[in-house]
LOLUMMAR-877007 format. One record per residue (C-alpha): residue in three letters; y negated, z negated, x negated. Coordinates in steps of 0.5 Angstrom, whole numbers, plus 500, padded with zeros to 3 digits. Layout:
ALAYZX
...
This chain:
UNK587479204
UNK588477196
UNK583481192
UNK583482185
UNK576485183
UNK577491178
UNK572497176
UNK575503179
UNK577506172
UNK581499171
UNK584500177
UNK587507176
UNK590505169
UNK592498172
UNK596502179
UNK599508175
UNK603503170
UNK607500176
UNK608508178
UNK616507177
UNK622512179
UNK628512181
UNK631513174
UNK628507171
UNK621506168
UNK614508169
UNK613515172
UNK606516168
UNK610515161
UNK602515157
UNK595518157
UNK593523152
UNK585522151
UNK579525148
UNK573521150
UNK566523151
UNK561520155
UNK564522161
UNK570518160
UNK569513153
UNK566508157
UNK570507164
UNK576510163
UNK576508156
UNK575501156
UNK581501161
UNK585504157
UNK585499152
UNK586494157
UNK593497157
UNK594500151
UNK601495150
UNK603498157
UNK601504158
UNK600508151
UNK594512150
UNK594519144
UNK588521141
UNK589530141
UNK585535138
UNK583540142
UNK584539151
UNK588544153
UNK593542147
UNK594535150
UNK595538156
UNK600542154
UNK604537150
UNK603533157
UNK605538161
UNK611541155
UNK614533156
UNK615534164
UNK619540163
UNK623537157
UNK624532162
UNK625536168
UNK620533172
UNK622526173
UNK617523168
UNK610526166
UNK603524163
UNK596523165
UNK590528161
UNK583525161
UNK577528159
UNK569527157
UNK564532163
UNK563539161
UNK566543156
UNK571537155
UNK573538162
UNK573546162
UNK577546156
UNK583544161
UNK583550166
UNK588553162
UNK593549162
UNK592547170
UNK593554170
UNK599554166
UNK601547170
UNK601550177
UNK604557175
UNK611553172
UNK610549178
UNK610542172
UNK607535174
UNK601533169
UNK595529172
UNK589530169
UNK583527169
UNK576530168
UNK570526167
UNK565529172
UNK557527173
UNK554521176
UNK555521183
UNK549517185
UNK545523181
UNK539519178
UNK540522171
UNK541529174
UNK541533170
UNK546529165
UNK548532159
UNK554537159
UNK552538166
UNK553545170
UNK547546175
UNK549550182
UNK542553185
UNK545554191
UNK550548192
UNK548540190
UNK555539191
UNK559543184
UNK560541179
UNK563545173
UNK570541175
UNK570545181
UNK574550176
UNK581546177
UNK580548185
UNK585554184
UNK589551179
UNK591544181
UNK596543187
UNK592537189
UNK585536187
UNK580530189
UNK573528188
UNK572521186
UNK565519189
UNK566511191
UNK572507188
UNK575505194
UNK576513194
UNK582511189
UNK586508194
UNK588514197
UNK588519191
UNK592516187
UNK598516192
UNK596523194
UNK597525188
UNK603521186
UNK606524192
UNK604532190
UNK608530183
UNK614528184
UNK615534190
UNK620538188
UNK616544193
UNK610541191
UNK610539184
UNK605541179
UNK597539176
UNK594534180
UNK587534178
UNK581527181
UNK575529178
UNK573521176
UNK565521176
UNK562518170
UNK558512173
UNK564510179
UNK569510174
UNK565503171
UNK564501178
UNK566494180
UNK570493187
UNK574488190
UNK581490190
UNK587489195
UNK592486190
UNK598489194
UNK595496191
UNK598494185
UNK605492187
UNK610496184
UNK612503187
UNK619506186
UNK617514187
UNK624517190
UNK625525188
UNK627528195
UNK632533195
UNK630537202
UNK636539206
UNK637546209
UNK636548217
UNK643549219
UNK640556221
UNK639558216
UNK645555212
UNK650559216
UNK646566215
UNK646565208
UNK654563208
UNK654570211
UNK650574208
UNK655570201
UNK661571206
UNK660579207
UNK658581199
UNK662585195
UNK659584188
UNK654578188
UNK650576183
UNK647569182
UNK639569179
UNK639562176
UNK631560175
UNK628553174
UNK630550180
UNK637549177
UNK634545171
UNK630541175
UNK634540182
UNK639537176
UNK644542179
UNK647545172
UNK654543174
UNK654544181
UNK653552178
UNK658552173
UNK663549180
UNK660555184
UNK660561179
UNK668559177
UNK670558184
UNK668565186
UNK667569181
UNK660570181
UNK657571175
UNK651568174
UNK644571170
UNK639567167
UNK631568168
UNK626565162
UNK625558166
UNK633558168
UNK636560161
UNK641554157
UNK642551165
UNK649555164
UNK652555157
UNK652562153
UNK660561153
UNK661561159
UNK665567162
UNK661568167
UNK654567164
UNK652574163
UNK645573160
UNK638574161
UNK636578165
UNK631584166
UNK625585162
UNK627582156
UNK635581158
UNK642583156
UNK645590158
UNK651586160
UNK646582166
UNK642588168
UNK649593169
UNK651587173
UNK645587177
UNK643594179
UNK651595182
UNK649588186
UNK650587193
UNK647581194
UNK642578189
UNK643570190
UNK636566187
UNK636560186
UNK630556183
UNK627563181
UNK620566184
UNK623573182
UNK617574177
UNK616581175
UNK618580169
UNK626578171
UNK626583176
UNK623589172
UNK618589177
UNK622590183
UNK627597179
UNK632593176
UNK636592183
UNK638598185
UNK644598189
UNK642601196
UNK645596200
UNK642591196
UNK640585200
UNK636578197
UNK637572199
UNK633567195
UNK635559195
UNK629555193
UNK625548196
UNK619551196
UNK618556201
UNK613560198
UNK618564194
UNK624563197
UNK621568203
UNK618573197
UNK620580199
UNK624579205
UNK628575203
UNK634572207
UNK631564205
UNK634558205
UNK628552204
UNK634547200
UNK635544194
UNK639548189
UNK644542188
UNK645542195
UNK644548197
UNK651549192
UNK655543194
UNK654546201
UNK655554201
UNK661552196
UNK664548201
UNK662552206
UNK666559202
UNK673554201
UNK677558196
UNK674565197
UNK673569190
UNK669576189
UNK671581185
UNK671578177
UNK666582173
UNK668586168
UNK669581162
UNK667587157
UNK660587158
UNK658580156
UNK664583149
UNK659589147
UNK652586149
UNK654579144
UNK656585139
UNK650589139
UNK645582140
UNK650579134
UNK648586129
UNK640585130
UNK641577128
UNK644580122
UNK642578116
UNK638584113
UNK641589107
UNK639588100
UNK632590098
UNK630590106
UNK623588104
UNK620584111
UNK626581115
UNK625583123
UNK624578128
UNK631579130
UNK633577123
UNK629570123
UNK632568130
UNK639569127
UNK638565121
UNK634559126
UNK642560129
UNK646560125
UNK642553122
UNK642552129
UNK647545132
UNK649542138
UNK642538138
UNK637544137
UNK633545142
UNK629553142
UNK622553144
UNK617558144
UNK611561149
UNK607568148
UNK608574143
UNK614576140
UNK619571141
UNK620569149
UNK622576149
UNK626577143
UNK629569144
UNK631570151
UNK635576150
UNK639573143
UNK637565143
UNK645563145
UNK643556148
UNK648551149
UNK645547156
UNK639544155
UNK638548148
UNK632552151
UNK625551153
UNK620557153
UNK613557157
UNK612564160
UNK610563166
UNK604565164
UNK605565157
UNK600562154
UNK599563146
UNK597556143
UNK602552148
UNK607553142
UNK605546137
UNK602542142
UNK608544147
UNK614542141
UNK611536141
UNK610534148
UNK618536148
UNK620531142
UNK616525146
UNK621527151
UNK627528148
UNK627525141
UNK634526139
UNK634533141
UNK631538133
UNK626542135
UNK624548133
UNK619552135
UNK618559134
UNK611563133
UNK607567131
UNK601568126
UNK597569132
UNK599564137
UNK599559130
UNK592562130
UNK590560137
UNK592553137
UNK595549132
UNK591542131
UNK596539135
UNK600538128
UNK595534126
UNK597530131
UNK604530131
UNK603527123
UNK598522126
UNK604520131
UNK610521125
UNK613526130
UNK618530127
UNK619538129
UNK621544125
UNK615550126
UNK618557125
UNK611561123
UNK613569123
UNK607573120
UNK607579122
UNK600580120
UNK596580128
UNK599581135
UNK605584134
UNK608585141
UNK602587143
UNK601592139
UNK608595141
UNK607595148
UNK600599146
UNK604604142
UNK610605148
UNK605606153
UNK601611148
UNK595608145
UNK593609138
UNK595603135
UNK587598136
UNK585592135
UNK592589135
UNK594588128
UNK589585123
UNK589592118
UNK588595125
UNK582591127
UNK575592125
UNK573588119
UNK569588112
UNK573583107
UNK581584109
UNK584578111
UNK588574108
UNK591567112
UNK595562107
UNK598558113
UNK602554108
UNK596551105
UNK592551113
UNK599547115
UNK599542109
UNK592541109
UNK593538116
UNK599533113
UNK605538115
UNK611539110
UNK609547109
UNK612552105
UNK614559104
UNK619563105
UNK622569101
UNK627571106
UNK632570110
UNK637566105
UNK631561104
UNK629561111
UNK636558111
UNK635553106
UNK629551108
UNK631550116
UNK637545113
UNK632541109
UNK627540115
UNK632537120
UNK631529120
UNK624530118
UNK618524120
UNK613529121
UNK612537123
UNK615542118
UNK612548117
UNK617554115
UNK612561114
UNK616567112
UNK613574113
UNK616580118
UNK615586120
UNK611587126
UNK615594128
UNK622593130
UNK625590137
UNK631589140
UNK632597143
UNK638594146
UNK638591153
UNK632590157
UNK629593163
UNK623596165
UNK616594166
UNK610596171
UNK604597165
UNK600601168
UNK598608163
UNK591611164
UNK591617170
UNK586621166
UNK586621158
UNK585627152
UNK590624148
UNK597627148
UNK600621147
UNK597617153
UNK598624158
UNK606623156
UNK607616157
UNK603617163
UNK608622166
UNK614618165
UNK610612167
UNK610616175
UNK617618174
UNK619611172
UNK614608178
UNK619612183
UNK625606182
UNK620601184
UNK623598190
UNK618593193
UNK620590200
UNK628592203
């Protein structure tokens, strides 16, 4: 056998650029690192080794790198992703977030902490977490629950099963998400004879699972004998590639078709089936349609609370669930009828299996009224309005907006507020709310334009997630990568401080003049932006939101576009209920009244058929 003798850290960078897929190209696209002294010296070193080969971007913070990671594999559809390293200690648990984030959205993204000496004979090193009852623990024993596939490595031959093991849960679209080998700091610099066949190029295929037959023939029944169907389209459209295929099927049957946050712009909002968002942050137009459903058809979807209005929004009595999905962790949720297939196959053979059948076409008139009442709060604001809504600011992104705008966005405001009147053209819309993580949204606009470099970028945030994370703009500068940032400045948490109010609170904590300070607050986050070499400027109102939004396209670095809004006003049109538990016992009025209709809204919920 023909040897090549590496170190375990050159070993890893060396096999993961033959990683190649079926599309074309490498499967790991780049690292994002941030060294420290568990990873400068072996992974870093490695790293240059292939610096031509296998790019390596210097981030700000490590939970930001990971989101970009993370926010290009989801822009690519999961067919192409990125690799995350770190330092031990708090470089490391600096990560556990977005592991989070990867494993909730199903995403692919590896990542590779530094982890302590596996011979212990510094122990304690710097950075290191000591376990008083188990030798074995280390802090990275955090991303356990949070990693799809999680390996230690104590010995470089460990190396010649991770690293396939791990390239294997990646590119499963049942198993996909974050892959974490925590590389030992003293292994990593360890020489060892390698099996040059290890480094033969590898072509990753991505599988489409078939159904079982038996299942099949209950779902085609189940389709068979509805009278009013309708369709939940989740991620696992997107990513199956199968966008076509549920356009084909909705037209040839009439069905008509709602989106969750993950699925929404897999069908374009022109279509005359496409009904819209659905549930908590949905259209009246997809809600109508889905209480009166019989059948509630997911597909790629793990029915969050969030789309279902936490198990009340179906409320047909005879409704039944029948969820296609590859993973069958979800497509078994709620007695489900199950069918364990790949969304595309999935259509293509119920499709056949339904010949010419069609179903009661839904009535057109919904998606009419709700595109007038979403098209009234997108309106510019009336002369003399003092601060434009959040509604109005999305109206004004709109209207700028072109065939190549992709719409992005996370926590706060914006995912609910988009999700009910964002019109995206296919592939125009990219939210993270999963597990809606404030601070996703820079790093994760980036991330995006690595992965689609012709698409405009925008990102929608606001003062809050902005003040969570941003330093990834920096970055982007450094890198001469160019997306537009829509910074609206409601002064605090303005989503949540409406949720405190609707489920009667006193407002608290939320908004910044509602917080306990001693100097009050003042943020010029046009200069924080420019500061960092972003193009930052201030927009008075929504005519010059315009302007500015026209005059960012085709920039060479991020474009940072504040203007100030009014934290109160939402979208009251639309929507669902969601289960936000109100406190049983409380002396204030307003708390026992949101109680009572919380008990009574609690009757609806319908948890399992």
């Amino acid at each position: 056998m023909t040897t090549i003798r590496l170190t375990a850290a050159q070993a890893m960078m060396r096999w993961l650029t033959m990683q190649e897929t079926e599309d074309g190209g490498r499967f790991i696209e780049g690292v994002w690192a941030i060294f420290g002294h568990g990873n400068v010296a072996g992974i870093g070193e490695a790293l240059y080794a292939v610096r031509d080969t296998l790019p390596t971007w210097r981030g700000h913070n490590e939970q930001t790198m990971a989101h970009s990671a993370i926010a290009f594999a989801k822009a690519a559809k999961r067919r192409r992703a990125m690799a995350v390293t770190t330092s031990i200690g708090p470089g490391a648990l600096n990560m556990v977030t977005a592991a989070a984030l990867a494993h909730v959205n199903r995403l692919p993204v590896l990542l590779i902490p530094g982890d302590v000496f596996a011979n212990r004979a510094p122990d304690p090193v710097l950075q290191q977490i000591e376990v008083f009852g188990d030798g074995t623990v280390t802090a990275n024993d955090c991303f356990r629950p949070v990693s799809r596939y999680f390996d230690r490595i104590t010995r470089p031959e460990h190396l010649l099963t991770a690293l396939p093991r791990a390239l294997r849960v990646m590119t499963d679209p049942a198993g996909a998400g974050p892959v974490t080998l925590s590389f030992c700091q003293d292994v990593q610099a360890e020489a060892f004879d390698w099996p040059e066949s290890f480094f033969a190029p590898k072509i990753w295929r991505f599988r489409r699972p078939g159904a079982d037959a038996g299942e099949l023939a209950t779902a085609i029944a189940a389709i068979r004998a509805a009278r009013n169907p309708v369709i939940v389209a989740g991620g696992g459209v997107i990513y199956s590639l199968a966008e076509a295929e549920l356009a084909a099927f909705a037209s040839a049957h009439d069905i008509p078709v709602v989106e969750t946050q993950a699925g929404k712009s897999a069908l374009g909002h022109d279509h005359p089936l496409n009904f819209g968002p659905v549930g908590v942050t949905g259209a009246s137009s997809a809600n109508l349609v889905c209480e009166s459903a019989d059948l509630v058809i997911g597909i790629g979807t793990r029915f969050q609370d969030f789309t279902t209005g936490s198990w009340s929004l179906f409320k047909n009595p005879a409704r039944k669930l029948l969820s296609i999905n590859v993973q069958a962790h979800d497509a078994f949720k709620h007695g489900a009828i199950s069918l364990v297939c790949d969304a595309k196959i999935a259509l293509q053979a119920i499709g056949k299996a339904l010949g010419e059948q069609k179903f009661k076409a839904p009535d057109a008139g919904l998606r009419r009224d709700w595109f007038a009442a979403a098209a009234a709060v997108k309106a510019p604001p009336a002369q003399g309005n003092a601060l434009p809504t959040d509604m109005q600011v999305i109206g004004a992104v709109q209207r700028a907006a072109g065939p190549k705008t992709l719409v992005m966005g996370a926590a706060g405001t914006m995912p609910g507020e988009l999700h009910k009147l964002w019109d995206a053209a296919p592939g125009g819309y990219h939210m993270e709310y999963g597990f809606s993580c404030m601070g996703y949204e820079i790093a994760g606009a980036l991330g995006i334009k690595m992965a689609r470099p012709g698409a405009e970028v925008i990102c929608m945030l606001g003062d809050g997630s902005y003040m969570m994370a941003n330093s990834e703009l920096a970055s982007a500068v450094m890198m001469g990568i160019g997306f537009t940032v829509v910074l609206t400045d409601n002064r605090g948490y303005g989503c949540i401080d409406r949720l405190q109010r609707g489920t009667g609170g006193a407002p608290f904590n939320n908004l910044l003049d509602q917080s306990h300070h001693v100097n009050p607050p003042a943020i010029d986050f046009v200069a924080h932006a420019a500061s960092m070499g972003a193009r930052a400027v201030k927009a008075k109102d929504i005519q010059s939101l315009e302007a500015e939004l026209a005059a960012a396209k085709g920039a060479d670095r991020p474009v940072v576009i504040v203007i100030d809004t009014d934290p109160v006003p939402f979208t009251e049109a639309g929507g669902s209920w969601w289960d936000v538990a109100v406190p049983a016992v409380s002396t204030r009025p307003a708390v026992q009244t949101a109680r009572a209709a919380y008990e009574t809204a609690l009757k609806a919920q319908r948890l399992a058929d």
